[in-house]
N, C-alpha and C positions, 0 to 999 in steps of 0.2 A: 198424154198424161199417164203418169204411174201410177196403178191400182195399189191402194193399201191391201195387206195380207194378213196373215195372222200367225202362222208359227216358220223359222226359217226350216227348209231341210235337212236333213244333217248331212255331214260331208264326208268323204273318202278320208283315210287314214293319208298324213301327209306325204310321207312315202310313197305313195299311190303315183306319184305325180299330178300336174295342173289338171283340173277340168277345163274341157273344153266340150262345146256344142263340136256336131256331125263335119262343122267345115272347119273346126277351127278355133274357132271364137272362143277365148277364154269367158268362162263362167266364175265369178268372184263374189265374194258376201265380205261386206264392212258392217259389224257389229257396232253400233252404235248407242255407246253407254253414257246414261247419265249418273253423276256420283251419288252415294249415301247420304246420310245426316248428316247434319252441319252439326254440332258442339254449337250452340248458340241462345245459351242465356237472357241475356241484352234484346234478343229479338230484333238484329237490326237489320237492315237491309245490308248485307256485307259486299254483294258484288264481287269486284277484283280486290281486295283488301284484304293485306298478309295476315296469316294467322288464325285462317279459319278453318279446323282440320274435321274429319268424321269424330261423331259422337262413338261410345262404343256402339253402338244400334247401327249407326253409319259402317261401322264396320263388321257386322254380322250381314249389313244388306252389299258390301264390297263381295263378302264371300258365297252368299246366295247366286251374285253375279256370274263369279268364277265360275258356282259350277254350273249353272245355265250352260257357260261355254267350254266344259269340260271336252274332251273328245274328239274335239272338231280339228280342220288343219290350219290353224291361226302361226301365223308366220311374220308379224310382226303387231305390236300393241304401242298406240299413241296417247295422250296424255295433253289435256291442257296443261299450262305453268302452273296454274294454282293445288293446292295444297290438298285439297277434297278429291280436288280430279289424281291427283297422283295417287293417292291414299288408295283411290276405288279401282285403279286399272295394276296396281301390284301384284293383290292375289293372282290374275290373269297371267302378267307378265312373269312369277313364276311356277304359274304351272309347267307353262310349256317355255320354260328358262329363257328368257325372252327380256332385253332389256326395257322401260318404259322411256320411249323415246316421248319430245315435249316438243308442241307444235305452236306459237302464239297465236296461232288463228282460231284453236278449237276454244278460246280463253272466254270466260264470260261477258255477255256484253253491257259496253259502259251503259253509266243511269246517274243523272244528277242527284238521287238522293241517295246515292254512296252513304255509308254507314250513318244514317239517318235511322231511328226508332220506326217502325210501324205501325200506325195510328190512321184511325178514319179523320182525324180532326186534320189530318196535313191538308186535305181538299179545302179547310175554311182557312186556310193562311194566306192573304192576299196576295202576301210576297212569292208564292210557289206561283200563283195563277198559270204565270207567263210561260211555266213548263207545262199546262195541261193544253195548250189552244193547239195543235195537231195529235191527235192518238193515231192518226194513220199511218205517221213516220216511222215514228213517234216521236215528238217534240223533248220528252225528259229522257232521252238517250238515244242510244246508237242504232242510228235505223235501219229498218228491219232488211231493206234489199243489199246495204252494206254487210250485215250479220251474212244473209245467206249467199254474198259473193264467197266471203273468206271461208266460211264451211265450204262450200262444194269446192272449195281450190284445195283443201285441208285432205276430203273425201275423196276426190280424184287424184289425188299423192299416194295413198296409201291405196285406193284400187290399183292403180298401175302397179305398184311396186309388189303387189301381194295378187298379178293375174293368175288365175286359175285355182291361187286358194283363197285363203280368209286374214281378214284383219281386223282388230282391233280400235275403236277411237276412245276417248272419254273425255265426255263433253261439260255441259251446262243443259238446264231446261230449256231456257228461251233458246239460244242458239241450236239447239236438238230441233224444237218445234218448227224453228225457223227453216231451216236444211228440210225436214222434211215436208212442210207444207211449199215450200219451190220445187220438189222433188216430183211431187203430183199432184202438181197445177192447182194449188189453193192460193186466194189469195194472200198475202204475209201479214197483214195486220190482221186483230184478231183478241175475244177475248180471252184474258187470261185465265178465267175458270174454266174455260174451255180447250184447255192443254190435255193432249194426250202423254204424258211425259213422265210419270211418276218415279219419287227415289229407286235407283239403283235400274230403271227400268232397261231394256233392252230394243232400240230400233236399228233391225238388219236391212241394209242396202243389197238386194240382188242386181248385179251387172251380167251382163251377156257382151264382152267386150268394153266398150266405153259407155255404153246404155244402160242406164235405171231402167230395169223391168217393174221391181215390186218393192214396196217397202212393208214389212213384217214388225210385228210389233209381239213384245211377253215385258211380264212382270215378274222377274224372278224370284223380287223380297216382298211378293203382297201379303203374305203370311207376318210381314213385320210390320206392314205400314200403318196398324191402326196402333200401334204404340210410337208413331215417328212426333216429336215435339216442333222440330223447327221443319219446317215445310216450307221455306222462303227462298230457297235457291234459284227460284225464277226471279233474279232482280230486276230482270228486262221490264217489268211491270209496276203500275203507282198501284198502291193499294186500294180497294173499291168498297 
């Protein structure tokens, strides 16, 4: 199991060359970001559905992010397809001039009530019922061991290609939570108010070769989050 941590190390200047342990072993950190504020009015569960870009708040907590990760030797910056996630991993990718490369696995995960309102009254709609009878899969979308196949395939891509320094992801909630609750040995379902995962937050993957040692966790816009309006980025979830 992977012990959670709390703040990543900082790292050698990139020119430094790769870190590596006493034998070898490359030593690597994937920086794993979730995006800003949604722009989202309508309040709806947006999911994968075009057109949902940061708030300007979402993009004071994109830049809070950046410089979280200023300094470090970050050597390539990845991107889900979606609009929020590109938005949040730019500042990053030009600090250190760096294209944002787009990965579809880091992409949010599906949820049958796609751009649906959010409302406690959808649990008395009889017609929904038939998505609530598994929350362990979860029955109203894409479950949760498929979520955290295509992360760690997404995460193991860019450790390899980035051994011995640092990389960039930028994700989703759910799919962040997901990645790191298989990461150290939690099980995958799970309640949603019980996410460690906040806008714009920071979860760093420490490798020692191909091995999760540690996962670390910072908040780099908490300073903004009690002005944040849409909080719903975690679609992977029915509303409770």
């Amino acid at each position: 199991m992977v012990p959670p941590g709390d703040v990543a190390p900082r790292s050698e200047p990139a020119d430094a060359g790769p870190r590596t342990l006493h034998d070898g072993t490359p030593v690597t950190l994937v920086h794993v970001v979730r995006h800003g504020e949604v722009h989202n009015p309508e309040r709806l569960l947006y999911g994968r559905l075009p057109g949902y870009h940061l708030s300007d708040l979402g993009e004071q907590m994109a830049r809070a992010a950046a410089d979280h990760l200023a300094g470090r030797d970050i050597v390539r910056v990845v991107s889900s397809p979606l609009e929020r996630a590109r938005q949040t991993a730019a500042p990053v990718a030009q600090a250190y001039r760096l294209p944002v490369e787009v990965d579809e696995r880091l992409t949010e995960s599906g949820n049958l009530f796609e751009g649906q309102s959010i409302a406690h009254r959808m649990l008395l709609q009889p017609e929904r019922w038939p998505a609530y009878v598994n929350p362990f899969r979860p029955s109203w979308g894409e479950p949760y061991a498929e979520i955290a196949d295509r992360m760690r395939l997404a995460l193991d891509e860019v450790r390899e290609s980035a051994a011995g320094h640092e990389g960039v992801v930028v994700s989703h909630q759910l799919p962040i939570v997901t990645l790191s609750r298989s990461l150290t040995g939690q099980r995958l379902w799970h309640h949603p108010r019980r996410r460690r995962c906040s806008l714009a937050s920071v979860s760093t993957v420490l490798f020692h070769g191909v091995l999760p040692v540690r996962v670390m966790y910072a908040e780099p816009a908490a300073h903004l989050l009690a002005a944040a309006v849409d909080v719903t980025g975690g679609t992977g979830q029915v509303p409770a």
